[in-house]
C-alpha positions, -999 to +999 in steps of 0.1 A: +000+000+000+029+024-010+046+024+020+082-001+025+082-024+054+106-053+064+099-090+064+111-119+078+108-154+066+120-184+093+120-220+070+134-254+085+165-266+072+163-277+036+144-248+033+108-243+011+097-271-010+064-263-027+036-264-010+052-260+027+024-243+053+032-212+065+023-194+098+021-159+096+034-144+128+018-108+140+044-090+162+031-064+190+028-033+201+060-013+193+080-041+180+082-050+141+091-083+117+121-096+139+099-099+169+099-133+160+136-140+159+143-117+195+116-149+208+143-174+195+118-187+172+139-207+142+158-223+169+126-234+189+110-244+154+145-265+145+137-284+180+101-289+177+102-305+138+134-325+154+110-336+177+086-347+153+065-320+147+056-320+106+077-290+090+062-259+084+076-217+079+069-187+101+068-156+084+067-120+096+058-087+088+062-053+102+026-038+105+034-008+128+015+000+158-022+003+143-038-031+160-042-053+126-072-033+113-083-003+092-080+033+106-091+066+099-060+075+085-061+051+058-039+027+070-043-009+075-021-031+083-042-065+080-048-061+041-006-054+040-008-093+053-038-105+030-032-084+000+006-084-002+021-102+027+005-137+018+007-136-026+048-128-023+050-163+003+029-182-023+054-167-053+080-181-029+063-218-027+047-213+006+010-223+008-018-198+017-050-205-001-056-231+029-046-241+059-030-209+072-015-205+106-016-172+124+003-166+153+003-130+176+018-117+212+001-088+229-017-063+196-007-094+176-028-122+194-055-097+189-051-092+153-044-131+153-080-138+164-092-110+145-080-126+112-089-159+121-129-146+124-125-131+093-106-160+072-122-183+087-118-221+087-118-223+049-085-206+048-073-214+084-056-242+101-051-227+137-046-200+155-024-192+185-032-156+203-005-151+230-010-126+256-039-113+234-039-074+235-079-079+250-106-054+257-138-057+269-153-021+265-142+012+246-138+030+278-108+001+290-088+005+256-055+017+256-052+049+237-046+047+198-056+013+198-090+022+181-097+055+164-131+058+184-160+037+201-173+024+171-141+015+159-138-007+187-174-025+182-164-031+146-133-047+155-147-063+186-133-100+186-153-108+216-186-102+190-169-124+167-163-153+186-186-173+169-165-173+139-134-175+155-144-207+172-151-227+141-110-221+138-086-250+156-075-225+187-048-217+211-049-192+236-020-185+266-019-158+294+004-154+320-014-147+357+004-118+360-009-104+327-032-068+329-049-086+301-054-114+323-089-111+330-102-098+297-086-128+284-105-151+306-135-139+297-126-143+262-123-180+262-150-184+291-171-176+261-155-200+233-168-235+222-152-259+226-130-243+254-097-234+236-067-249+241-035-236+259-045-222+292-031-192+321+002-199+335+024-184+354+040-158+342+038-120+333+030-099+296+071-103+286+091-124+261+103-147+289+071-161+292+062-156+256+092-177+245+086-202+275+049-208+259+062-214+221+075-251+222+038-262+230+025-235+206+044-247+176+038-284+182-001-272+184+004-251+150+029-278+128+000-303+139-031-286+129-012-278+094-001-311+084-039-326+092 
């Protein structure tokens, strides 16, 4: 959409050979397309497929600080992943028509499930949402994250979690998380109940990175079925 932004593409050894899944990866709130790699992710990914966990790419893009949807000021960093991010991995032999993995941390998780309702299972394999940068009015927001109140209820995932559940799902939030609770109620509200669960653990990238082994296994999984 005119504007140049950085991108990172993790594959296991031997590389891409057509057809490989992909997950896309949505970094958080001031952070950008190596978010990925500061979480230790190709090493992690080189253990889990070691482990037996079927072979799959993570990909990443940098999407600024705009929460995965369309704003007022024209930007939109969701249609940069669906309308550019996701035809240059298929150029590159990576599959995206179907069975799509999303993956997010904090703003990310949220665009993660935000995606996933709107993709929905015809497009995606599974989705993890880590942390998940969660809401449950207007008036709790954090500031910028939506341009106004109605901003908010049109990107409300908790309305959408009808759709979101027909998606294979992960979520994971540590106890000492401040999006702890609006997370609970998130999933309190999902069926069948996600997986993943509240640990403990706080809203950094030790307990993001401490999370990803069972994360990966869940997304290589739900790809190669």
């Amino acid at each position: 959409h005119g504007a140049r932004v950085g991108w990172v593409l993790i594959t296991p050894g031997g590389g891409v050979r057509p057809g490989m899944p992909v997950v896309v990866a949505l970094h958080g709130h001031g952070a950008d397309e190596t978010m990925p790699l500061g979480l230790r992710v190709p090493e992690l990914l080189t253990a889990a497929i070691a482990d037996g966990v079927p072979p799959f790419a993570v990909a990443s893009v940098a999407g600024g600080n705009g929460y995965w949807h369309p704003r007022r000021d024209g930007s939109d960093s969701a249609a940069t992943v669906l309308d550019e991010f996701l035809p240059l991995l298929a150029r590159r032999g990576l599959r995206t028509a179907s069975g799509l993995g999303l993956l997010g941390w904090s703003m990310g998780g949220y665009g993660a499930l935000r995606l996933a309702g709107l993709l929905g299972p015809s497009r995606v394999a599974a989705v993890v949402a880590c942390s998940p940068a969660l809401w449950r009015s207007a008036d709790e927001s954090a500031p910028g994250a939506f341009d106004d109140a109605e901003d908010f209820r049109r990107q409300d995932v908790f309305a959408a979690r009808t759709a979101i559940s027909r998606v294979p799902l992960r979520v994971d939030c540590g106890l000492g998380d401040p999006f702890l609770a609006a997370t609970q109620a998130f999933v309190s509200g999902i069926t069948p109940r996600p997986e993943g669960g509240f640990q403990p653990g706080g809203h950094d990238g030790n307990y993001w990175r401490r999370r990803l082994p069972d994360q990966l296994a869940f997304l290589g999984h739900h790809l190669a079925s």
